[in-house]
Residue, then its C-alpha position, 0 to 999 in steps of 0.5 A: x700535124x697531129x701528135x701521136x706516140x710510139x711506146x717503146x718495150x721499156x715505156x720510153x715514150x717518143x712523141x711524133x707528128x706525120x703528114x702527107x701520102x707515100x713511104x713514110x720517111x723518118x727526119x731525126x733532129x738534131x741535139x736540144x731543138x725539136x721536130x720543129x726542126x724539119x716542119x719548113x720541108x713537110x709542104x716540100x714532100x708531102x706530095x712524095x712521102x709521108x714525113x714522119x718528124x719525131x722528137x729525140x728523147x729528152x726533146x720535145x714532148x719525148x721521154x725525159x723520166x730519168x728511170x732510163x740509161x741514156x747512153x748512146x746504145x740506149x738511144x740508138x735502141x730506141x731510134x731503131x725500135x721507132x724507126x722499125x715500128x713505125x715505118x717498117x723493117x726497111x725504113x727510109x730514115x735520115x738525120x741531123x747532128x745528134x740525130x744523124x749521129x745516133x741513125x749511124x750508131x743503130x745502123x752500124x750495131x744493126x738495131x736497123x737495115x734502112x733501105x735509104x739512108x740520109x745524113x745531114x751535117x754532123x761531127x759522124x767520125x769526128x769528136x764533136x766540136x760545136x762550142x755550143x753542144x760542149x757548153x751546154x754538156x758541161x752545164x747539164x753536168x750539174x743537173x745531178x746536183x739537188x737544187x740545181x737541177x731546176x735553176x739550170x733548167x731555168x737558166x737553159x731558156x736565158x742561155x739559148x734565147x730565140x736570137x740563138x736560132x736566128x744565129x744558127x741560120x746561114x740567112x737568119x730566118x727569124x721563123x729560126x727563133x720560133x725554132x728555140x723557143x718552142x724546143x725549151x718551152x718545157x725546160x723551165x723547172x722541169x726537174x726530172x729533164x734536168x737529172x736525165x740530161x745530166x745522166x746522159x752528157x756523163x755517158x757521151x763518150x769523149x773523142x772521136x769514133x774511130x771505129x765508123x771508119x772500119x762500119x763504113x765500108x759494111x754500110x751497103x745501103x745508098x747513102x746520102x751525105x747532104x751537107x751544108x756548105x755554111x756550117x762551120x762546125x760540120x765542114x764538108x771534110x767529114x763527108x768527103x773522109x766518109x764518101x771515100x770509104x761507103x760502097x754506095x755513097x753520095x755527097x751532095x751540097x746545098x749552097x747557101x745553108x748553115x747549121x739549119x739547112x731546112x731553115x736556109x734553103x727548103x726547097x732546095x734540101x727537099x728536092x735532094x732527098x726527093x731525088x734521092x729517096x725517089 
């Protein structure tokens, strides 16, 4: 998959890779993995769709200048200027955790109109109770601190070593460690990523989203709520909670899967949004 890159108005930078024929479908990832994410279901949909897998900012090869806000509303603007550039002004677009979370918040603010929209696993409505993701917001906090802001992007890699991966899948994959590796093979040092991070985790807004509860209902796209049945952190209440209240919903579950549904099951993921997407 070739590396290309969208430029959004402000010189944010998005770092992407694309392979295959057909309408081209966005796969967003989720929080502090990469692209990578997504690569096990490009040989599974490649034949139907163009896979489009791009890195979030402060991802990958992504924007990581701490010049920019990073506040949600900062982020979503920029999901939905890429989306809307690269794959046109009725995208099909989906996402996973932070990227499913901010695919809802550009969608919701109508930055974006998807004609198809995918939502794999996340906290959506909820507060966010992954023990992971709130550790590494408390940690990030003192990237703003002049010196420690390269021993903490040091001390990233130790935290979540290739291991961390294999743990996060349902049938521990080890291809999964290869997966975290590769999405803080930068990190070491990397001062500007450590200040960015740190200015983002102090504008995440604490406590649940409420306010998606009353979107839902004004979301008249086909949705699909495709969630695993092994991901503790994102059980299937979330979904079923949001299925009642979206006018064109459909949950679909993938036995077998946990946090890396691509990882557990490729086949199996690619044929619901194959099936779904058309």
């Amino acid at each position: 998959m070739k590396l290309r890159l969208y430029h959004h108005p402000d010189g944010a930078r998005i770092a992407y890779r694309e392979q295959g024929t057909g309408p081209r479908l966005v796969l967003w990832h989720s929080a502090l993995l990469s692209h990578r994410e997504f690569a096990p279901l490009v040989e599974e949909l490649e034949h139907r769709h163009r896979v489009v897998l791009p890195d979030l900012p402060l991802h990958g090869d992504s924007e990581d200048r701490p010049r920019h806000p990073y506040t949600l509303d900062w982020l979503a603007e920029v999901v939905a200027g890429f989306c809307t550039d690269v794959a046109g002004p009725r995208p099909l677009v989906g996402g996973h955790g932070l990227g499913a979370e901010l695919v809802l918040r550009a969608v919701t603010q109508r930055r974006m109109a998807p004609s198809r929209l995918i939502l794999m696993p996340s906290a959506m409505h909820r507060a966010e109770r992954d023990p992971r993701w709130r550790r590494w917001r408390m940690a990030a906090r003192l990237g703003a601190v002049p010196g420690l802001d390269r021993l903490l992007m040091h001390g990233a890699r130790a935290a979540l070593p290739p291991s961390a991966g294999v743990r996060l899948s349902a049938r521990a994959d080890p291809a999964a460690g290869d997966l975290v590796r590769h999405a803080l093979a930068g990190a070491g040092g990397n001062v500007n990523l450590a200040r960015s991070w740190s200015r983002l985790v102090r504008r995440l807004p604490p406590g649940p989203r409420r306010e998606l509860l009353d979107a839902y209902p004004g979301m008249a796209m086909p949705t699909l709520l495709l969630w695993a049945d092994m991901d503790a952190q994102h059980p299937q209440a979330i979904a079923e909670e949001a299925l009642d209240l979206l006018p064109n919903g459909l949950l679909r579950i993938v036995p077998g899967t946990g946090f890396l549904m691509a990882y557990d099951d490729p086949v199996c993921v690619a044929r619901e949004i194959t099936a779904f997407c058309g």
